[in-house]
ZATITOR-729594 format. One record per residue (C-alpha): x, y, z; residue in three letters. Coordinates in nm, 2 decimals. Layout:
+--------+--------+--------+-----+
|      x |      y |      z | res |
+--------+--------+--------+-----+
|      X |      Y |      Z | ALA |
...
+--------+--------+--------+-----+
This chain:
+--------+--------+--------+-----+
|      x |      y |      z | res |
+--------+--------+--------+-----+
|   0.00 |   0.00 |   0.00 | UNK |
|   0.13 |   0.35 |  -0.10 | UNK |
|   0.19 |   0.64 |   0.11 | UNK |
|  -0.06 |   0.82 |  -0.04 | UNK |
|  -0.31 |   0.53 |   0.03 | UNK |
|  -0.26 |   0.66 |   0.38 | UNK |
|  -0.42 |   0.95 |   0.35 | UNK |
|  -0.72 |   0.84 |   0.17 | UNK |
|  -0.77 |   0.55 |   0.44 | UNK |
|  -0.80 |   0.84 |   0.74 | UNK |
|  -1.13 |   0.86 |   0.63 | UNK |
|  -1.19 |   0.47 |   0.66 | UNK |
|  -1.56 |   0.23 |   0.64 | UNK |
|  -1.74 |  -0.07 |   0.77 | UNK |
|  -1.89 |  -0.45 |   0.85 | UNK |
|  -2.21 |  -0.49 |   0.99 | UNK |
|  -2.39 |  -0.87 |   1.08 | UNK |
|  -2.70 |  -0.75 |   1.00 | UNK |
|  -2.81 |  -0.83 |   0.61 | UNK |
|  -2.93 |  -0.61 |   0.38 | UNK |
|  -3.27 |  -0.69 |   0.38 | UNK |
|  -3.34 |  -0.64 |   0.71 | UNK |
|  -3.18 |  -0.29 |   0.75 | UNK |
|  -3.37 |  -0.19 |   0.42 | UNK |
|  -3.70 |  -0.31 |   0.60 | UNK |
|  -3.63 |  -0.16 |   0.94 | UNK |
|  -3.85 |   0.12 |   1.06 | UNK |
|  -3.66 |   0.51 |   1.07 | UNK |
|  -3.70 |   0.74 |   1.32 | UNK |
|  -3.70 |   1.03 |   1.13 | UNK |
|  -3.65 |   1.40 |   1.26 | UNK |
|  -3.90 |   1.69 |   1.13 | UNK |
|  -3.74 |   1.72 |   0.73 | UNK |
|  -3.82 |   1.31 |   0.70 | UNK |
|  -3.41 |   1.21 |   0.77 | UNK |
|  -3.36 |   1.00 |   1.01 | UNK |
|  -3.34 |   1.22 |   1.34 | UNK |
|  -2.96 |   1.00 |   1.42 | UNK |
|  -2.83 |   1.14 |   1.09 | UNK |
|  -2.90 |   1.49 |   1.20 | UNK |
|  -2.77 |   1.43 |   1.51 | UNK |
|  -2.39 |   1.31 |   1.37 | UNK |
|  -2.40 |   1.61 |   1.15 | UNK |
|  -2.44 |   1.84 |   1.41 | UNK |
|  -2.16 |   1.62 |   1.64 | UNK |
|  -1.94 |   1.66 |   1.35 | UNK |
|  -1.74 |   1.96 |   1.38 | UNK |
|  -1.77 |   2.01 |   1.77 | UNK |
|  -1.70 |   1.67 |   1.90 | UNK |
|  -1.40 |   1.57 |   2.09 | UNK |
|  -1.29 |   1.18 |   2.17 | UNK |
|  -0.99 |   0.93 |   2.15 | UNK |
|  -0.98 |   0.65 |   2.01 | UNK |
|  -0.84 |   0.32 |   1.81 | UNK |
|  -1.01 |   0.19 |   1.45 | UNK |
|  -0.90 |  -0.07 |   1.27 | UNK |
|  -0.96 |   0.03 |   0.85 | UNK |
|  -0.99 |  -0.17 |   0.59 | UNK |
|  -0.96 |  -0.09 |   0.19 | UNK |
|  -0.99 |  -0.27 |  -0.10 | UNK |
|  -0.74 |  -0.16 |  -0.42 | UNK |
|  -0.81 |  -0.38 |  -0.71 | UNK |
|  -0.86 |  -0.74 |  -0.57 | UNK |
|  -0.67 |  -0.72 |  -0.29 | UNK |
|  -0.81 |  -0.63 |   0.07 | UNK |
|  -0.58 |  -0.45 |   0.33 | UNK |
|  -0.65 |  -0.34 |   0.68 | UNK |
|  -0.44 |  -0.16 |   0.98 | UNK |
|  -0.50 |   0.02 |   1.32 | UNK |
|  -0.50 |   0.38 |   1.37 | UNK |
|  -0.50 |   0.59 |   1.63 | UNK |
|  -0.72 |   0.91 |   1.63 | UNK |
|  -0.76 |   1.22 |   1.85 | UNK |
|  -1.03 |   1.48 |   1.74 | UNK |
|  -1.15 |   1.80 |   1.85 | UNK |
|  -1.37 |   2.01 |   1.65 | UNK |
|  -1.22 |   2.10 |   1.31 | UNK |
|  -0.87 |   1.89 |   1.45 | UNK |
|  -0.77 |   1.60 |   1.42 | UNK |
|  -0.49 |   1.35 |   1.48 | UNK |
|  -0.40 |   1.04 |   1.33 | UNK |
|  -0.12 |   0.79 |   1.43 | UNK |
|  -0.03 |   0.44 |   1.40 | UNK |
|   0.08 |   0.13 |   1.65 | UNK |
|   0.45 |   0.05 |   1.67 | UNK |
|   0.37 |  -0.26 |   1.48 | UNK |
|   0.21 |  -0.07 |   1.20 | UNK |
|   0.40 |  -0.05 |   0.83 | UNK |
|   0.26 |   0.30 |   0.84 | UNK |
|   0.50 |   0.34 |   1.23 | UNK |
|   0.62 |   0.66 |   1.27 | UNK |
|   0.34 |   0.90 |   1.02 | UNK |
|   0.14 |   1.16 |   1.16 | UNK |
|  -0.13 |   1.33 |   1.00 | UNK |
|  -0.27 |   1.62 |   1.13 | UNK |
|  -0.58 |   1.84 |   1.04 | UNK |
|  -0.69 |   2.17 |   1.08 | UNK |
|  -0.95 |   2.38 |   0.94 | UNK |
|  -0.64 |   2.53 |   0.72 | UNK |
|  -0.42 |   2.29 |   0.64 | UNK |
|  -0.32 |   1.88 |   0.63 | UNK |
|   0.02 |   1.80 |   0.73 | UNK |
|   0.13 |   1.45 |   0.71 | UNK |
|   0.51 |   1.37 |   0.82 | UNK |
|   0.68 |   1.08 |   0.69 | UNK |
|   0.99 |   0.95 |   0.87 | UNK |
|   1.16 |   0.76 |   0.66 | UNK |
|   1.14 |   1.05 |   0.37 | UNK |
|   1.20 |   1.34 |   0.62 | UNK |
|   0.92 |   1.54 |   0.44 | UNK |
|   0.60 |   1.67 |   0.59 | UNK |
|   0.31 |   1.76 |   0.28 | UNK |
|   0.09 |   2.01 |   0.28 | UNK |
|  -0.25 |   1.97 |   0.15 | UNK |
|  -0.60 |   2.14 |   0.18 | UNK |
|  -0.80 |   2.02 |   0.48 | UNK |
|  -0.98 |   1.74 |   0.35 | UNK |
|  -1.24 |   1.63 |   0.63 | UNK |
|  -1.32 |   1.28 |   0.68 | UNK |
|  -1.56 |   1.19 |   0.42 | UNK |
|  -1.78 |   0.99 |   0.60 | UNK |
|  -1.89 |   1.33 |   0.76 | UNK |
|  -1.89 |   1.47 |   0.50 | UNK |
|  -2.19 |   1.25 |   0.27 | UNK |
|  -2.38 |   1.28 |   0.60 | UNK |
|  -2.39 |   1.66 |   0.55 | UNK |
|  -2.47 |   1.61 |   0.19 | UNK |
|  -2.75 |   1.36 |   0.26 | UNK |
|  -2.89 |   1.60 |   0.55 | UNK |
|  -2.85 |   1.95 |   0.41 | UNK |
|  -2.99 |   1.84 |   0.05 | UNK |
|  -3.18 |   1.52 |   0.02 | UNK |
|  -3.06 |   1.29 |  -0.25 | UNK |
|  -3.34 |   1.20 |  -0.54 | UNK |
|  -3.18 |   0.83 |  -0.57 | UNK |
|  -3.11 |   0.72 |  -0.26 | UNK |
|  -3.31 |   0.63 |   0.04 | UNK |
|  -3.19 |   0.69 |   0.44 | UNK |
|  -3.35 |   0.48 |   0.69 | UNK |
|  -3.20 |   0.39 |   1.09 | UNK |
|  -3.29 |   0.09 |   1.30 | UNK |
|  -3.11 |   0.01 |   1.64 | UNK |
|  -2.77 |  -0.10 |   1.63 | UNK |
|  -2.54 |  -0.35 |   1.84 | UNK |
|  -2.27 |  -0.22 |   2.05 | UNK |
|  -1.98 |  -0.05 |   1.93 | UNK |
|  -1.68 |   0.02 |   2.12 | UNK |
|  -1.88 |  -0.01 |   2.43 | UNK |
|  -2.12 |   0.20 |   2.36 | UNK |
|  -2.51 |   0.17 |   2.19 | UNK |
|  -2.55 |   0.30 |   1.83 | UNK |
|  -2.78 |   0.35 |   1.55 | UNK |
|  -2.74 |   0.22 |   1.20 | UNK |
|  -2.80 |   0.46 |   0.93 | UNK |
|  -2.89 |   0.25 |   0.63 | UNK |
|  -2.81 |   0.43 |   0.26 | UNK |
|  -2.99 |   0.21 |   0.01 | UNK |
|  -3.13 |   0.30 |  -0.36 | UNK |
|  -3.44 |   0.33 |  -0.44 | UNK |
|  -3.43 |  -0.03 |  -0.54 | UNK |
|  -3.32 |  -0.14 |  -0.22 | UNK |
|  -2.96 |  -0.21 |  -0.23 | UNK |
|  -2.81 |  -0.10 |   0.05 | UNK |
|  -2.46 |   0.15 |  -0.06 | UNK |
|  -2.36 |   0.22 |   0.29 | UNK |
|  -2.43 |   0.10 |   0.69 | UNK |
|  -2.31 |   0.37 |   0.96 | UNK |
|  -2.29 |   0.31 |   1.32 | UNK |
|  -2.34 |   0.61 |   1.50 | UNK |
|  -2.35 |   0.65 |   1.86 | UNK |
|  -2.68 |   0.72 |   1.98 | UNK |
|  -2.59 |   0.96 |   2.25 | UNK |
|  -2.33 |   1.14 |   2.08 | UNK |
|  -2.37 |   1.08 |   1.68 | UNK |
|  -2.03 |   1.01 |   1.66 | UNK |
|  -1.94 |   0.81 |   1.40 | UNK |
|  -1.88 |   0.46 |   1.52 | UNK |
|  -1.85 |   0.23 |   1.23 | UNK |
|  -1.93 |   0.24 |   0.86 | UNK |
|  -1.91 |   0.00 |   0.57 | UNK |
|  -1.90 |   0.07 |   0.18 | UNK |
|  -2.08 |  -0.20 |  -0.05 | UNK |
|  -2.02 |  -0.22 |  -0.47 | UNK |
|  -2.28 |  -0.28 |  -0.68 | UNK |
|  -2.35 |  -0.65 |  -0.60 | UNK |
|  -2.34 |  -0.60 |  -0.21 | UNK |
|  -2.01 |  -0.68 |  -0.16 | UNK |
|  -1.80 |  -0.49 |   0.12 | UNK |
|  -1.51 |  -0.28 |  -0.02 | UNK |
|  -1.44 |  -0.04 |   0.26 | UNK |
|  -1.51 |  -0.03 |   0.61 | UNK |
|  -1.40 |   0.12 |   0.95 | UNK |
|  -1.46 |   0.02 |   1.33 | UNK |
|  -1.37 |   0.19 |   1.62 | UNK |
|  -1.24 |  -0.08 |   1.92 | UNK |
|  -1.14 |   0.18 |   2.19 | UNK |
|  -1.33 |   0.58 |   2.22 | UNK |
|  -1.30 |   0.80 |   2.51 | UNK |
|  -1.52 |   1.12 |   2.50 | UNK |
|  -1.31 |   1.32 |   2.75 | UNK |
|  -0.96 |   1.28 |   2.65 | UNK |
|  -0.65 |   1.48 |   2.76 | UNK |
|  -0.54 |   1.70 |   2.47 | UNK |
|  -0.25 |   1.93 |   2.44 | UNK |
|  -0.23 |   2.23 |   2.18 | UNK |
|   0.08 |   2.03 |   2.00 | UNK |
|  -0.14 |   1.77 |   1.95 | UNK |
|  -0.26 |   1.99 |   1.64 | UNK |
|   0.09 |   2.05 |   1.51 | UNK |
|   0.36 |   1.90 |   1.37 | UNK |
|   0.72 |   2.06 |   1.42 | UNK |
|   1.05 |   1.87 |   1.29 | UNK |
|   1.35 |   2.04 |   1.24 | UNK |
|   1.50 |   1.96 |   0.92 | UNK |
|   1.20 |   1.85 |   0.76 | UNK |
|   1.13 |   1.91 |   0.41 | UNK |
|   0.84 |   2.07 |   0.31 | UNK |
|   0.67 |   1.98 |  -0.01 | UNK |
|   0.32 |   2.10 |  -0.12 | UNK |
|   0.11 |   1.97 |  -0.36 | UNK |
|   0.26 |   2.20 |  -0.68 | UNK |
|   0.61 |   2.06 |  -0.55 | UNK |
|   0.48 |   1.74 |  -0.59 | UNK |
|   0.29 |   1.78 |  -0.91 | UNK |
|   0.67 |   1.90 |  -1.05 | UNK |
|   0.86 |   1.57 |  -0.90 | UNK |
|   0.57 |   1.35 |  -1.04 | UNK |
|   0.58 |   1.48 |  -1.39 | UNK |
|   0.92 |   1.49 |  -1.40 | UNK |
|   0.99 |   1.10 |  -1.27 | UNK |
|   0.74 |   1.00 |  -1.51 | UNK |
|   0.78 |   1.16 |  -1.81 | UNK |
|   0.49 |   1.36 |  -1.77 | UNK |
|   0.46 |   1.75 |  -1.87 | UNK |
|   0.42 |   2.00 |  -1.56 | UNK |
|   0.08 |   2.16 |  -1.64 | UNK |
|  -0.20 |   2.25 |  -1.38 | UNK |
|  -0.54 |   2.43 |  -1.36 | UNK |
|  -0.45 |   2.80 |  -1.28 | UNK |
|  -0.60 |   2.91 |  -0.95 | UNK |
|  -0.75 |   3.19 |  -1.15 | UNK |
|  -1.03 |   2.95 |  -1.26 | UNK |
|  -1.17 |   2.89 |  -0.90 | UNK |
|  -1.05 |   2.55 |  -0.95 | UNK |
|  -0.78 |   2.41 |  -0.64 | UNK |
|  -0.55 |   2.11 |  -0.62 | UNK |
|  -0.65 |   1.89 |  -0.37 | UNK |
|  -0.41 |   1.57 |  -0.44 | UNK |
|  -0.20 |   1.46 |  -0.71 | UNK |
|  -0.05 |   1.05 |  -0.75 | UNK |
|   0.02 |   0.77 |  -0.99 | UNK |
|  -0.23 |   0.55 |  -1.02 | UNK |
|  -0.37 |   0.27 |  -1.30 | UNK |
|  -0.65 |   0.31 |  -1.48 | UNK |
|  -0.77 |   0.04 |  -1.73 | UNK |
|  -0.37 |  -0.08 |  -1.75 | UNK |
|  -0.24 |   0.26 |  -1.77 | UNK |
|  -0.01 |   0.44 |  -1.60 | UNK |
|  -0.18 |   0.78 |  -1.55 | UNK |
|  -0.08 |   1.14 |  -1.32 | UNK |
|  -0.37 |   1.24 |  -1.20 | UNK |
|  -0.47 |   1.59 |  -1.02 | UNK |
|  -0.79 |   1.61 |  -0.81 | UNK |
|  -0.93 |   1.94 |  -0.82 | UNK |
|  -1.23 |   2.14 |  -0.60 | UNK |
|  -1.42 |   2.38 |  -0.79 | UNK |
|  -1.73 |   2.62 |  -0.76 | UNK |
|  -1.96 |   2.30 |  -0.86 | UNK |
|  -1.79 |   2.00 |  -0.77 | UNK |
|  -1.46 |   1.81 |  -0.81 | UNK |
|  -1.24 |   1.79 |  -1.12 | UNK |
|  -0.99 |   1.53 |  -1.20 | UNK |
|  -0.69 |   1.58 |  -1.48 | UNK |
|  -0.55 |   1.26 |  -1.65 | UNK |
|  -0.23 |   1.23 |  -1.82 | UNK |
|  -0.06 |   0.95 |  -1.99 | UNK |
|   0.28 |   0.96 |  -2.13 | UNK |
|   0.17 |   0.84 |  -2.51 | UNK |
|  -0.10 |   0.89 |  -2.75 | UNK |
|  -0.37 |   0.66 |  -2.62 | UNK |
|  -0.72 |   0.67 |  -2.63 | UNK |
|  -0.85 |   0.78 |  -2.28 | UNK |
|  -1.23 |   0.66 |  -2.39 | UNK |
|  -1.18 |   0.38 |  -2.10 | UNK |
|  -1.12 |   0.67 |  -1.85 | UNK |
|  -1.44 |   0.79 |  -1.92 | UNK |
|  -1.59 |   0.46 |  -1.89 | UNK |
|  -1.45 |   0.41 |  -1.56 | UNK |
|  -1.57 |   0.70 |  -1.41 | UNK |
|  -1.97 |   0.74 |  -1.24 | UNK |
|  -2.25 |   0.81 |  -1.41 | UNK |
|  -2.30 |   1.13 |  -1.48 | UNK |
|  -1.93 |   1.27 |  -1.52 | UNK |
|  -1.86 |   1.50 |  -1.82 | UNK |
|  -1.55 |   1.37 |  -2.03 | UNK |
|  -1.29 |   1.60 |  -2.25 | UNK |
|  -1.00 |   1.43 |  -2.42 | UNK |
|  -0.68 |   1.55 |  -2.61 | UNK |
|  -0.35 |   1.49 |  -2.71 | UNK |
|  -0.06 |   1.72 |  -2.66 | UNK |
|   0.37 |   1.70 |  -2.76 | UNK |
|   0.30 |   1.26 |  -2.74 | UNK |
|   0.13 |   1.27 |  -2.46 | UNK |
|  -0.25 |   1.22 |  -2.41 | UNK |
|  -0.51 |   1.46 |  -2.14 | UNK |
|  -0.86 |   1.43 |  -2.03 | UNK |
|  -1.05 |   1.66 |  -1.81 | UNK |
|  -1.32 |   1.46 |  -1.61 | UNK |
|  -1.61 |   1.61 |  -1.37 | UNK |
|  -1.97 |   1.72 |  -1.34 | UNK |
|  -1.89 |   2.03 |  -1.54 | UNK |
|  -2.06 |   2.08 |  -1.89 | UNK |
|  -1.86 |   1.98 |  -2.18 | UNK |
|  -1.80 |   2.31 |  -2.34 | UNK |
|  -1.69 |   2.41 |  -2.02 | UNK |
|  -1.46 |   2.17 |  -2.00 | UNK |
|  -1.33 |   2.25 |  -2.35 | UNK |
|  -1.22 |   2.61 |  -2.22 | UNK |
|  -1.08 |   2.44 |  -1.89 | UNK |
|  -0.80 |   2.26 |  -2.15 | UNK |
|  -0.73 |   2.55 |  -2.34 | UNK |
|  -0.53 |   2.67 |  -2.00 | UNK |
|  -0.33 |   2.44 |  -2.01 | UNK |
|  -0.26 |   2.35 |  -2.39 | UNK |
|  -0.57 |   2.17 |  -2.51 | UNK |
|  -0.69 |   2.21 |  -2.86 | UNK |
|  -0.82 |   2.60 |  -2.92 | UNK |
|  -0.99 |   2.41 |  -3.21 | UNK |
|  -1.22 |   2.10 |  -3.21 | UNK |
|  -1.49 |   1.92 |  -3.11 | UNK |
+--------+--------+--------+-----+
């Protein structure tokens, strides 16, 4: 698992023993605006709780299933995450504000700066709450116990029935105490569990920092630059100008290809650049992504770029020109 993995897995998701059917039949307790009233109440929880505590997370990348232990302290907009002295992750922090993400790695001696990118667990449930979804349904039924404590399940199902996600949430607090992710066929591909939470921990103000002397630090255009260069890639991002910012840049595969790709947040919505290091066809990019997602595709100096988000073609068209698509074409 990558480094970068890391950072995606802080946000983690979850197992439950109850089957599908039964949490798509149970009964919701629903709050005034017809969401379930425990879904409100994690919302709320969200940016002014404060606990301690130990999760184990599991992911799935491709066909292979990978868990580990973390550590987390949270208070408010901050958070801390650590890992067992067993752990292959030993010896990273990652620490949130509502700023900035730093996460240190010890064996690199680098500490990289990102945007604050909140666990997105909370952040669905504000979605979900704030602006109902048209194709998906939210129900809760009493849960088992968590961590020692009683929970909730919210159940996330389509209109169909198929449940997409199972969250535990503590039914006294809303924190969130569990969560799975099922595909399409009901299969579990993410999950999270807190083990150990303590609601009235001990925290210090340099809990919320990270300070090592000689550290380098890279940001995300720093990044971006050693990427491209490694992989014979061409430097080029969205100009801030655009309202468009870089969120996270990696190497990853898509449909066999080795592909730098930038995650951007814009006025509407997330962005994502692909960039491969020949003339392909990126068609299978844009059958990879979720319904729903625009698709704009060129080829530049050998090397081939598509722009991918809810954004409207045409505007998607412009988006390229800044940064050397076609002035001319389709």
């Amino acid at each position: 698992m990558t480094h970068r993995a890391t950072l995606a897995l802080v946000c983690g998701l979850a197992l439950s023993c109850i089957s599908a059917s039964q949490a798509v039949a149970a009964q919701p307790t629903s709050s005034s605006s017809g969401t379930p009233a425990i879904f409100v109440k994690a919302v709320s929880a969200a940016d002014r709780g404060k606990f301690a505590g130990m999760r184990i997370v599991e992911v799935q990348q491709g066909p292979i299933r990978k868990s580990h232990v973390e550590y987390v302290l949270r208070q408010g907009s901050n958070s801390r995450v650590w890992f067992p002295s067993d752990s292959q992750f030993h010896g990273q922090v990652i620490v949130e504000t509502s700023k900035e993400r730093l996460h240190y790695y010890p064996n690199r001696h680098t500490i990289e700066v990102l945007p604050p990118k909140k666990e997105e667990a909370y952040e669905r449930l504000k979605q979900w709450t704030q602006r109902r979804h048209p194709n998906l349904r939210l129900t809760a039924m009493h849960g088992e116990m968590v961590a020692g404590r009683p929970t909730e399940i919210g159940v996330v199902s389509d209109l169909k029935g198929n449940v997409r996600q199972r969250i535990w949430m503590d039914s006294q607090t809303g924190a969130l105490l569990k969560r799975e992710v099922l595909d399409d066929v009901g299969a579990r591909t993410a999950y999270f569990e807190f083990t150990q939470i303590d609601y009235n921990p001990i925290i210090h103000a340099e809990d919320f920092r990270i300070n090592v002397k000689g550290a380098q630090i890279v940001t995300l255009i720093d990044k971006l630059r050693k990427l491209a260069n490694k992989n014979q890639m061409v430097n080029v991002a969205l100009p801030g100008s655009t309202g468009f910012s870089l969120q996270n840049v990696n190497m990853t595969q898509l449909q066999g290809l080795k592909v730098l790709h930038e995650q951007y947040q814009g006025p509407r919505g997330q962005l994502s650049l692909f960039q491969v290091s020949s003339p392909v066809d990126l068609q299978n990019i844009r059958k990879a992504q979720k319904q729903g997602m625009q698709f704009y595709g060129w080829q530049m100096d050998g090397r081939s770029f598509a722009l991918v988000g809810t954004y409207p073609a045409d505007e998607l068209r412009e988006l390229s020109q800044l940064i050397g698509g076609p002035r001319n074409g389709p």
